[in-house]
C-alpha positions in Angstrom: -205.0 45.4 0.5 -201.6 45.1 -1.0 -199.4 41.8 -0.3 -195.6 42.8 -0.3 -193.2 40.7 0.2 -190.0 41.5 2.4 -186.4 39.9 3.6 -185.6 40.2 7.1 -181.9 38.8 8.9 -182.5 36.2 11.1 -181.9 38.2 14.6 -184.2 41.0 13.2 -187.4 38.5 12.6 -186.4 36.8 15.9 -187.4 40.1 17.3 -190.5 40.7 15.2 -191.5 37.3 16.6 -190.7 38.0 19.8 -192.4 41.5 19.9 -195.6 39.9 18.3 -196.0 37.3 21.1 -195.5 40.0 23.6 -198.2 42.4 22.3 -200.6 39.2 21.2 -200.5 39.8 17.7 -202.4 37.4 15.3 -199.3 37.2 12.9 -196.2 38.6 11.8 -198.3 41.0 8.9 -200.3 42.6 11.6 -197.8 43.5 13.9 -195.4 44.7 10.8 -198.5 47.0 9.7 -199.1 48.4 13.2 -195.0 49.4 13.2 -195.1 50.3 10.2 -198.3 52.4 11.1 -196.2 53.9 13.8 -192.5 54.5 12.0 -194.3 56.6 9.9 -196.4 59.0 12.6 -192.8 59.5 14.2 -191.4 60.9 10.4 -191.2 64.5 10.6 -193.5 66.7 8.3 -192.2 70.1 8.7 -192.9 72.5 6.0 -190.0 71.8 3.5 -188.8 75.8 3.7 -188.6 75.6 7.5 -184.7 76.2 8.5 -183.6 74.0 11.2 -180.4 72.0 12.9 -181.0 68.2 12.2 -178.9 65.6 14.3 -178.8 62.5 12.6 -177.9 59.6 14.5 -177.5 56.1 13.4 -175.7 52.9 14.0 -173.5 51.4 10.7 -172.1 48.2 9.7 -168.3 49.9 8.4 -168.4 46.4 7.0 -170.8 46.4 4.5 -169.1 47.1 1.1 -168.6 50.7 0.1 -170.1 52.1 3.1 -167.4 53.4 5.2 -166.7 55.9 2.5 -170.3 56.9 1.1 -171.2 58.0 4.4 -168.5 60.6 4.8 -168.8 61.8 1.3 -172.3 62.3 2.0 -171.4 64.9 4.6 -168.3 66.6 2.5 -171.4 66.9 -0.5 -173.1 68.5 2.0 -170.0 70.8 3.5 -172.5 73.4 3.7 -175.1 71.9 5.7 -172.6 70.0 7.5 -171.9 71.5 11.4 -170.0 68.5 13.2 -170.1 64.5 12.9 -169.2 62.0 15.2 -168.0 58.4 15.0 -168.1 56.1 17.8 -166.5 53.2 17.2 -168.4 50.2 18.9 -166.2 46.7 17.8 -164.2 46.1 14.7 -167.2 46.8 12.2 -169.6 48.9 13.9 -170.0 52.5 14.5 -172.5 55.3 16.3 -172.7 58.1 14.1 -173.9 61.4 14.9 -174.2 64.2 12.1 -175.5 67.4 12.7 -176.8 69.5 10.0 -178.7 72.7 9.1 -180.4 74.1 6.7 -184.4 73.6 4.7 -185.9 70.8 6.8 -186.8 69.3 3.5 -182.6 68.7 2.6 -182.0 67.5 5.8 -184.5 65.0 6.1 -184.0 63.5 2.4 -180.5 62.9 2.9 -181.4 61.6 6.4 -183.8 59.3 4.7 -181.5 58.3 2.6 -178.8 57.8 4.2 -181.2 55.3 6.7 -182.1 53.9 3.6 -178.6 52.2 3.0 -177.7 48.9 3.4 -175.7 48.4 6.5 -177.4 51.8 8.6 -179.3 50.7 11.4 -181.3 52.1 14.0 -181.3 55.4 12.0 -183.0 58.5 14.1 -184.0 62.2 13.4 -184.4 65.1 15.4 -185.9 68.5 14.1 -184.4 71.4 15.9 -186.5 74.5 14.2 -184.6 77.8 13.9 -184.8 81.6 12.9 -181.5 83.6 11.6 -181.0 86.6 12.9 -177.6 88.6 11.5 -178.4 92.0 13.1 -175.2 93.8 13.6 -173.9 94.4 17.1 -170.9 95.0 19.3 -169.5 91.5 22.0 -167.6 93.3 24.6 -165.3 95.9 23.2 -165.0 96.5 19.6 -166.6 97.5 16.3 -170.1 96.4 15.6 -170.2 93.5 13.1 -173.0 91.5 11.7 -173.0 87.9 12.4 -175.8 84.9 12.7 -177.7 84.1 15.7 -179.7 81.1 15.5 -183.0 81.8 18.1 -184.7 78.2 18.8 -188.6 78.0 17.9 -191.4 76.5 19.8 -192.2 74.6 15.9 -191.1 74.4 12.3 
């Protein structure tokens, strides 16, 4: 076994505490292993090639120094994985955001991980949305046929 050592803000190991009481937890490394244990069964582990939509959500402390503009350069360095993004303003420092992407499940969730990996993003979550392409030409209503992309949701990645 491996001791690490790690730095947690005082409401944060309030709740640690708290949540080891209430599942009877012998101490605060057992009940960080078993989350720990669990964070990581939730992390997707598509096949890297898979195409999908991502939505990213996340909570961010605009606060936190550099921040409010590395997240939305994130997204513009991504302009072509980049469908929509949302910001919810919460109080005078904090936000919701909501980014969704497409593209290789592996590039959407590395610069999901990453971007839950800053300091200042909180309760960062991914979803997996796995997609085909089809770009069959056809005709909407009256016209010419052209060839455009469908996405057709899949049952898995």
């Amino acid at each position: 076994m491996q001791r690490i050592t790690i730095t947690l803000d005082d409401a944060l190991a309030e709740e640690l505490d708290a949540h080891m009481k209430a599942t009877g937890a012998a101490g605060r490394s057992e009940v960080i292993r078993d989350l720990v244990r669990r964070g990581l069964a939730t992390v997707p582990d598509a096949p890297g090639e898979a195409q999908c939509f991502g939505i990213i959500s996340c909570a961010i402390d605009q606060s936190v120094r550099g921040l409010a503009a590395r997240v939305p350069q994130g997204r513009l360095d991504r302009h072509d994985q980049t469908v929509a993004a949302l910001s919810v303003p919460l109080d005078h420092t904090t936000s919701i955001d909501v980014t969704v992407m497409t593209g290789r499940a592996a590039d959407v969730t590395t610069y999901a991980e990453a971007l839950f990996a800053e300091r200042g993003v909180m309760h960062g979550a991914l979803g997996l949305v796995p997609v085909a392409r089809d770009s069959e030409p056809h005709v909407h209503g009256h016209g010419s046929e052209q060839a455009h992309t469908h996405y057709k949701v899949r049952t898995s990645l």
